[in-house]
C-alpha positions in Angstrom: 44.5 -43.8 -22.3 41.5 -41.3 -21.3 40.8 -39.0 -23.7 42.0 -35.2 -22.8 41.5 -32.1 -25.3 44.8 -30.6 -26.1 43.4 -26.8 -24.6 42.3 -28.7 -21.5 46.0 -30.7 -20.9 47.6 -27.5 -22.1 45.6 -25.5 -19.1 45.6 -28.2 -16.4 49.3 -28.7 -16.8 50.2 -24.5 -16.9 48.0 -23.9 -13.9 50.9 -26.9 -12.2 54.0 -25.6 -13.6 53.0 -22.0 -15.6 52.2 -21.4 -19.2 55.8 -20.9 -20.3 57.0 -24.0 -19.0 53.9 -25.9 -21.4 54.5 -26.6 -24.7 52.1 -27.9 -27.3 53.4 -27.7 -30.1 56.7 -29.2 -29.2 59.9 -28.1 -31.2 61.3 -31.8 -33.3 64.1 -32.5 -30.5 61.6 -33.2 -28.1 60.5 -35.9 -30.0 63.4 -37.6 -30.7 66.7 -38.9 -28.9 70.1 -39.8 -30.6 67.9 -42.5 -32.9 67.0 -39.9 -34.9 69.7 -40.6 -37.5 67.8 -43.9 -37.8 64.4 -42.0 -38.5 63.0 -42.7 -35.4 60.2 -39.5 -34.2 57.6 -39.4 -32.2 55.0 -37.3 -30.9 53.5 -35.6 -28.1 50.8 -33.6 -26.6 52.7 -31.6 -24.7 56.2 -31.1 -23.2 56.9 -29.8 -19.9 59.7 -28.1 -18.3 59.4 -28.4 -14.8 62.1 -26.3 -12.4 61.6 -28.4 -9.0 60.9 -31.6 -8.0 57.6 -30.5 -6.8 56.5 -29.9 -10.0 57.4 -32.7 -11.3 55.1 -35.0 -8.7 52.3 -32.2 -9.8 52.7 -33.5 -13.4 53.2 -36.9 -13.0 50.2 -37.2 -10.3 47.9 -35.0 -13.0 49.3 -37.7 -16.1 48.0 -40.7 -13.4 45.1 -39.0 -12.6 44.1 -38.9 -16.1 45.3 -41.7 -18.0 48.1 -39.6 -19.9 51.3 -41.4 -20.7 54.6 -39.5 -19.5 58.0 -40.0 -21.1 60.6 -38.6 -19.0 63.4 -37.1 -20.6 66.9 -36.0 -20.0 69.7 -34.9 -22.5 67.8 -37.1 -25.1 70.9 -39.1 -25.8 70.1 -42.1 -25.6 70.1 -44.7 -28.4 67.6 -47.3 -27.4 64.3 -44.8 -28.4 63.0 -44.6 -24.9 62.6 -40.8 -25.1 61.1 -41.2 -28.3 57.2 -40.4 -27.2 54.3 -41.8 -28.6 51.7 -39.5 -27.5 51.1 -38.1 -24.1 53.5 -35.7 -22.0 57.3 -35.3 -22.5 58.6 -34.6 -18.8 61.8 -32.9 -19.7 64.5 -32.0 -16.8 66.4 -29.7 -18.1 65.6 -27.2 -16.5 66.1 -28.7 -12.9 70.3 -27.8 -11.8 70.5 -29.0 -8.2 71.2 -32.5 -7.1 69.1 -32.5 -3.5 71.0 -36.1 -2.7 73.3 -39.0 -3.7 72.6 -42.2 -2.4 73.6 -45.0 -4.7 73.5 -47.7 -1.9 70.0 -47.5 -2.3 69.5 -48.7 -5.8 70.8 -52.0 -4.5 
């Protein structure tokens, strides 16, 4: 993972998405999932709350670009810990509402 100051990830990424939709100091359900009853946390960076999927190709391309893990993360309730981060960028959805399409066969 490249190194990336926390002012400078926290900039990059609200000049992508806008500085209310970056958080770096991320609030505990961020960084952890249903395991938490097990005492399973992680941490993060940041977490982001993109609206569109356009902003979330932004992020992700900006994480690849420089060597910063991403966790995506939905309802965080799963059970397995794989929204639990361990360091780099929480991409969480909730914020996006509208299913553009539904192709299932595809996943085949």
């Amino acid at each position: 993972m490249a190194v990336v100051s926390t002012r400078a990830l926290s900039r990059d990424l609200a000049s992508l998405v806008g500085a209310d939709a970056v958080l770096v100091d991320p609030p505990v359900h961020y960084l952890e999932d249903a395991t938490s009853s097990r005492g399973i946390r992680g941490w993060a960076d940041a977490v982001v709350l993109p609206a569109t999927s356009e902003e979330v190709a932004r992020v992700v391309g900006w994480c690849y670009e420089h060597e910063v893990p991403v966790v995506p993360r939905g309802g965080g309730t799963g059970y397995a810990g794989g929204a639990v981060p361990a360091g780099g960028v929480v991409l969480a959805l909730e914020r996006m509402h509208a299913v553009r399409s539904f192709e299932p066969l595809l996943w085949r």
